[in-house]
C-alpha positions as CSV (number, residue, x, y, z in Angstrom):
1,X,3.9,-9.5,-25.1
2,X,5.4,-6.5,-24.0
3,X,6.8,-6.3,-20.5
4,X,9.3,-4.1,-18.7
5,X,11.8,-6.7,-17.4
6,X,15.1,-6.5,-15.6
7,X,18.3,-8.8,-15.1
8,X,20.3,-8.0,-12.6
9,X,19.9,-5.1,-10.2
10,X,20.5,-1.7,-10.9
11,X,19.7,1.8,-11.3
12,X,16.5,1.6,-13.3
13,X,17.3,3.1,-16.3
14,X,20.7,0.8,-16.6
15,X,19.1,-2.3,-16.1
16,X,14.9,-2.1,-17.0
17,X,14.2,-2.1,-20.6
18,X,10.8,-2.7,-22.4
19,X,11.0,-6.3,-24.2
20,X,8.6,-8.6,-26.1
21,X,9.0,-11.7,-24.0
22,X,6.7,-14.8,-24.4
23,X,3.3,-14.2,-23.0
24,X,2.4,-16.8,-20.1
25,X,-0.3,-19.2,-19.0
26,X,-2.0,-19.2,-15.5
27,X,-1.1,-22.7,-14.1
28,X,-3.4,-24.3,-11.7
29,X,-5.1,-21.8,-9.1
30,X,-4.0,-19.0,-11.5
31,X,-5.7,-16.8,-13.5
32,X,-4.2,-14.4,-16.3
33,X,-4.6,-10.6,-16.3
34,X,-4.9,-8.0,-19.2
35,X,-3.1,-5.5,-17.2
36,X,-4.2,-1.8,-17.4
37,X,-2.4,0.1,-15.2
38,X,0.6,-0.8,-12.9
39,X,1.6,0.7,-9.9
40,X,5.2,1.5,-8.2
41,X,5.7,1.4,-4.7
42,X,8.5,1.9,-3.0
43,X,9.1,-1.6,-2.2
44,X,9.6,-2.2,-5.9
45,X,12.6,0.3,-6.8
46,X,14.3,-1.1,-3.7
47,X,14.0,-4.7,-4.9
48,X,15.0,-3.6,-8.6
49,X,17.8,-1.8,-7.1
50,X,18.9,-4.2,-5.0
51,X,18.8,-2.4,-2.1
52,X,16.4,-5.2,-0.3
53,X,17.4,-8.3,-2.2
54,X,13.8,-10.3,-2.9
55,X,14.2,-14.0,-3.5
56,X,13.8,-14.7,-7.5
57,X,12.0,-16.9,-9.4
58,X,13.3,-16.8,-12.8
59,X,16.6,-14.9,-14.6
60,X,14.5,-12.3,-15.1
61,X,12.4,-9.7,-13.2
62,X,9.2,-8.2,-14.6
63,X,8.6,-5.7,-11.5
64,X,5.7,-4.0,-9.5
65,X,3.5,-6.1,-7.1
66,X,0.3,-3.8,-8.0
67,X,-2.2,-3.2,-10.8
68,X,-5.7,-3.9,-12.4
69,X,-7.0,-5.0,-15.3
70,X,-9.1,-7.7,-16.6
71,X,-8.8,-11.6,-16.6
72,X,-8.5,-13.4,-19.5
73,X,-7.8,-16.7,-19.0
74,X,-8.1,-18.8,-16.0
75,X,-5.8,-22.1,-14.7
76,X,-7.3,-25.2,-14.0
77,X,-9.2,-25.6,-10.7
78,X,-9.9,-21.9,-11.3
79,X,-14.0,-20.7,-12.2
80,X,-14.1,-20.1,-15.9
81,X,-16.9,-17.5,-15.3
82,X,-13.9,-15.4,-13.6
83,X,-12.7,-14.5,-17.5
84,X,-13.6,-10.9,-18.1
85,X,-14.3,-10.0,-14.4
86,X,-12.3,-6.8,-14.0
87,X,-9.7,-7.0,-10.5
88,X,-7.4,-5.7,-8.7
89,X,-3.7,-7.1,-8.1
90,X,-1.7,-7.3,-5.5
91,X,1.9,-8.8,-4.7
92,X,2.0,-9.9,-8.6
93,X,5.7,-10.0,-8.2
94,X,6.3,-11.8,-4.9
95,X,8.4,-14.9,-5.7
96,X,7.1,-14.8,-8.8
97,X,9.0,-13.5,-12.4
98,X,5.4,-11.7,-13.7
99,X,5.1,-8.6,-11.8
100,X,2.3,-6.0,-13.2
101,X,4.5,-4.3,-15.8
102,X,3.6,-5.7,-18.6
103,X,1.0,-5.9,-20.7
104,X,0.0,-9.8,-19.1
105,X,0.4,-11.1,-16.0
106,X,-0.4,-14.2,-14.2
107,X,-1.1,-14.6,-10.8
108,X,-3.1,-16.6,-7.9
109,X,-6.2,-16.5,-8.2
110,X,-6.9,-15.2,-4.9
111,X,-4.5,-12.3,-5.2
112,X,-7.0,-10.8,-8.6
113,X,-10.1,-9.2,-6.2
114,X,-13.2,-8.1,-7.8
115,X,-12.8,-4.3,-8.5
116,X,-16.7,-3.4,-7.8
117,X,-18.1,-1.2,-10.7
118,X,-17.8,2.2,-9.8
119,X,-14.2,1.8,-9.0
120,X,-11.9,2.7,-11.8
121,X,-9.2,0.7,-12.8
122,X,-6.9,3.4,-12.4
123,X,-8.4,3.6,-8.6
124,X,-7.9,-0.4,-8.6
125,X,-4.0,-0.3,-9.3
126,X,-3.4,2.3,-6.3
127,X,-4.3,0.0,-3.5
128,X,-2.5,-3.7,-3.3
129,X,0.6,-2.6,-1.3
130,X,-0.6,0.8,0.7
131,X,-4.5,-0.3,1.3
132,X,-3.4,-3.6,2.5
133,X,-0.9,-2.4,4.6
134,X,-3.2,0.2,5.9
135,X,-5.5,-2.8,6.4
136,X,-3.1,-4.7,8.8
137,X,-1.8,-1.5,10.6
138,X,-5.5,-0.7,11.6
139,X,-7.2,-4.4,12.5
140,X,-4.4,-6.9,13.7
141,X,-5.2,-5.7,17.0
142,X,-9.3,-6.0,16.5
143,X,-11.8,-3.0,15.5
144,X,-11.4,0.4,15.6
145,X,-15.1,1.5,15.4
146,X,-15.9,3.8,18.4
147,X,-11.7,4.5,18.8
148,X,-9.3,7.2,18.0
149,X,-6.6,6.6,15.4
150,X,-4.0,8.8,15.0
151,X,-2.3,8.1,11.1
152,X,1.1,9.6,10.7
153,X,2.1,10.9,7.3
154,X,-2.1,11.3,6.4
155,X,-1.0,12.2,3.1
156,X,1.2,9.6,1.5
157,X,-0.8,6.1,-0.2
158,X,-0.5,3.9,3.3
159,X,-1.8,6.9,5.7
160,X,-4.8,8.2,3.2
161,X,-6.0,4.4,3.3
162,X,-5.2,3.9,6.5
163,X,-7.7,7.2,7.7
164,X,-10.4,5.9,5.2
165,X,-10.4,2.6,6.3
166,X,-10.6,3.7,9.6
167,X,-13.5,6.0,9.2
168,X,-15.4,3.5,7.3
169,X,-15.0,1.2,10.4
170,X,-16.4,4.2,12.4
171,X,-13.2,5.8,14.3
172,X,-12.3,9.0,15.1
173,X,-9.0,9.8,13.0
174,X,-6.2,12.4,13.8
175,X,-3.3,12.8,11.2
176,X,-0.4,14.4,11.7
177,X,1.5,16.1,9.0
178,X,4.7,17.9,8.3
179,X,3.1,21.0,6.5
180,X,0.1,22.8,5.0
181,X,0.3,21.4,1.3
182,X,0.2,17.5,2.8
183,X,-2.4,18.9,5.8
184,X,-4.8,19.5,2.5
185,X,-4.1,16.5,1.2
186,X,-4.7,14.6,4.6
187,X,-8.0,16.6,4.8
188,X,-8.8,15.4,1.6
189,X,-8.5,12.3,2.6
190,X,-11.1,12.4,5.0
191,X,-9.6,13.5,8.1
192,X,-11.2,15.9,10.1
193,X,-8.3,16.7,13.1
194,X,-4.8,17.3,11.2
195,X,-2.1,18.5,12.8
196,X,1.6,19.7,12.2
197,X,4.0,16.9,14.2
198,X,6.9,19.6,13.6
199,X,4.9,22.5,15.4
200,X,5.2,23.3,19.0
201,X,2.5,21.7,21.1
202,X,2.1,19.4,18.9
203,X,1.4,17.0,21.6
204,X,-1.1,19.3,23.3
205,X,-3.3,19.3,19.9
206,X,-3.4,16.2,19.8
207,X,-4.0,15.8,23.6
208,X,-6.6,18.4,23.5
209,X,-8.7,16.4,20.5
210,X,-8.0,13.0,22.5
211,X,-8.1,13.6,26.2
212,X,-8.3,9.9,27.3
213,X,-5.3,9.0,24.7
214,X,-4.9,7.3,21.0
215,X,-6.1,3.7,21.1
216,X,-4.1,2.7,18.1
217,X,-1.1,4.4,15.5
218,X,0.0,4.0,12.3
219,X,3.3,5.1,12.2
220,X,5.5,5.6,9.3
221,X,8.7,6.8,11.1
222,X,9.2,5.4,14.4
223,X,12.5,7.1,15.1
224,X,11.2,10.5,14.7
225,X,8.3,10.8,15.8
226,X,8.0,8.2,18.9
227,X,8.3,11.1,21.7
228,X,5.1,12.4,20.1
229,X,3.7,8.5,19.9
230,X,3.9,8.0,23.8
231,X,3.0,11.3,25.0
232,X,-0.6,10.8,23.1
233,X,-0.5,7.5,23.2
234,X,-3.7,5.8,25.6
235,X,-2.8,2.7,28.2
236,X,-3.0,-0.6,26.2
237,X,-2.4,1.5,22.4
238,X,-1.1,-0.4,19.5
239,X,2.0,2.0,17.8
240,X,1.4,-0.1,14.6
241,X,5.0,1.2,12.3
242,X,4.8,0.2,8.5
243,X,8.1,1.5,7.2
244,X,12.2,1.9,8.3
245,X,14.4,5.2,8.8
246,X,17.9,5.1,8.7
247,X,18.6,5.6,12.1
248,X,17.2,3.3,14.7
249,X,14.3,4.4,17.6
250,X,15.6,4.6,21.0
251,X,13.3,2.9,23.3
252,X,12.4,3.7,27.2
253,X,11.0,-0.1,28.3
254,X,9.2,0.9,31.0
255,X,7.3,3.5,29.4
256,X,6.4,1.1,27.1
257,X,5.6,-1.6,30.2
258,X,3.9,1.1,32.6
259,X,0.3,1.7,30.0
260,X,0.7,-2.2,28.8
261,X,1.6,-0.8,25.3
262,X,2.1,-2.8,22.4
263,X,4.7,-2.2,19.5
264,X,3.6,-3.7,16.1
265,X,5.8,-3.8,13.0
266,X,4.2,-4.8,9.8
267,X,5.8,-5.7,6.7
268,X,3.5,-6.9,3.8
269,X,5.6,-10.2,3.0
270,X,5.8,-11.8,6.4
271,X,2.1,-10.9,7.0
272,X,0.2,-14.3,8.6
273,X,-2.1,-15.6,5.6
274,X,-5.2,-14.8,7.2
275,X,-4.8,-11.1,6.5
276,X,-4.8,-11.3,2.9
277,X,-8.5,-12.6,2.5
278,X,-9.9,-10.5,5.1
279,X,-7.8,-7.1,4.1
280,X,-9.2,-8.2,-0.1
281,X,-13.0,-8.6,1.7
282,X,-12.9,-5.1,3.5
283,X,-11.3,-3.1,1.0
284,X,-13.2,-4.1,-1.6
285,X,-16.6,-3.1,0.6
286,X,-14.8,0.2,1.1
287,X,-14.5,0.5,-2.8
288,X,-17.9,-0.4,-3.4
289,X,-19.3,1.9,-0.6
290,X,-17.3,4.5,-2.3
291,X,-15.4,5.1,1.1
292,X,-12.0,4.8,-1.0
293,X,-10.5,7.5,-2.8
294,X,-7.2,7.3,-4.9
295,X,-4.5,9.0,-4.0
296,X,-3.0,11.9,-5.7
297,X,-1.5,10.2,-8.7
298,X,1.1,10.3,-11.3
299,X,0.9,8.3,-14.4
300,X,3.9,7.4,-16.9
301,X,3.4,5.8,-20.3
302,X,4.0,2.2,-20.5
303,X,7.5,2.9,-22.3
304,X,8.7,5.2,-19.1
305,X,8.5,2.6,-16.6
306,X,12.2,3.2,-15.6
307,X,11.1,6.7,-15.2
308,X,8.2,5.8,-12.9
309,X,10.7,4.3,-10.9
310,X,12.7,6.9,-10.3
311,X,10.2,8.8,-9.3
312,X,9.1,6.8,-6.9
313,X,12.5,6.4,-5.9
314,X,12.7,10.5,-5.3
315,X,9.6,10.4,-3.1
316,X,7.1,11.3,-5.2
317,X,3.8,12.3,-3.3
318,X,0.9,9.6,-3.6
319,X,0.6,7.0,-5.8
320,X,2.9,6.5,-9.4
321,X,1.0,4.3,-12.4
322,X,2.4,3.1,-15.2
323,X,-0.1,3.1,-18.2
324,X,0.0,0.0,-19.7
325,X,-3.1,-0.7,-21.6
326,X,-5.6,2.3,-20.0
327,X,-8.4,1.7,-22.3
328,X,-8.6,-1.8,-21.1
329,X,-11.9,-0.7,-18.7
């Protein structure tokens, strides 16, 4: 098969190529996927780069813990009647050599969900990473229906799941943004209350929208924007922060202590086990409902996959695919 694959770590275009490598079996509990499209994350130039070593399995690296596509052959222990069923993938490279860029990949069974049939494959390769993080961020403190979230950064992949998730558990969502162009996209999203962290009053808006407080936020830089955090935040809150900044936050304890608030950091590989089946269960009713809407998206061909990566790597707004086999449907 074909499969982007890399060695050592590295820029990407140095060190990932596009190789015919031998096409593997699912083992027992595994099932094989015909991959359609692949998606970059961030969390997948930083491994490649070696920025955030990831232990390896093998001497070599096929990258990219998301995708979809369809299964084709199943492990032993596994249902045959799963062969053809069109999934969802998520942390296909986790410990494991067969990441989602390449034309086959292998993978616990568990970790290929059912993509219901009005969800696009495309659609199915944007979630694994940001929905399930979005997933954890929203619930490891219980339900949100009849709360206020407030999603920072409502329009990059983590915070547009994050406010749809949290509508289709029946909250009342507030993004903040840091300009017009992402407040459209937020909006787009579903949000109904957006506002610009970076404006003046900013606090007020937000204040104004949710006079008793914000029971729960996802945050996607701490450092900057916890002033804004407290001063919105409601006694006994979950600040919920998915993502690191360079410099560290600067924390008042007894702020924290006085409204019994609690600081959550989520990171998708030291997530308890639990979360995985019940973030695949609700996001998949989401996608069925037709509550989930990708974000906006870039797709590379198959043979610029170090090219997806750098864009990615420059910040690239939404969601980056690499088209792999896109007629697969």
């Amino acid at each position: 098969m074909r499969a982007a694959v890399y060695r050592e770590p590295g820029p990407a275009a140095d060190v990932l190529r596009i190789e015919e490598i031998e096409t593997p079996s699912p083992g027992p509990g595994e099932v094989r996927v015909r991959v359609a499209y692949s998606g970059v994350n961030p969390t997948d130039w930083k491994a490649r780069s070696g920025m955030v070593p990831q232990p390896r399995a093998s001497h070599f690296q096929v990258p990219n813990q998301d995708g979809a596509g369809v299964i084709d052959e199943v492990g032993p222990g596994v249902d045959p009647a799963r062969i053809g069923e069109r999934v969802w993938l998520y942390m296909a490279a986790y410990r494991r050599p067969w990441g989602s860029a390449a034309q086959y990949t292998v993978i616990p069974s568990d970790q290929a969900v059912p993509l219901p049939a009005n969800a696009s494959t495309a659609l199915g390769a944007t979630l694994g990473v940001p929905a399930v993080t979005a997933h954890r961020c929203l619930f490891a403190d219980g339900p949100v229906e009849g709360r206020t979230v407030l999603v920072a950064g409502g329009a990059g992949a983590v915070g547009r799941y994050a406010i749809q998730l949290a509508l289709a558990d029946g909250a009342t969502v507030i993004s903040t943004v840091s300009g017009e162009a992402k407040a459209a996209l937020a909006r787009e999203a579903g949000a109904r209350h957006v506002v610009t962290y970076t404006a003046p009053g900013a606090a007020d808006e937000i204040r104004a929208l949710a006079p008793d407080g914000v029971d729960r936020i996802i945050e996607v830089a701490l450092a900057s924007n916890l002033d804004l955090d407290l001063a919105v935040a409601a006694p006994h809150a979950t600040i919920a922060c998915y993502a690191a900044e360079p410099r560290p936050a600067e924390l008042t304890v007894r702020e924290l202590m006085n409204r019994n608030l609690l600081l959550r950091f989520v990171l998708l590989y030291t997530m308890p086990d639990e979360a995985f089946p019940q973030a695949a269960v609700d996001i998949t009713a989401a996608l069925a409902a037709g509550l989930l809407t990708a974000p906006p998206t870039t797709v590379f061909p198959f043979a610029e996959a170090a090219a997806a990566h750098d864009a990615v790597e420059a910040g690239a707004v939404g969601k980056v695919l690499i088209a792999v086999d896109p007629d697969i449907s």
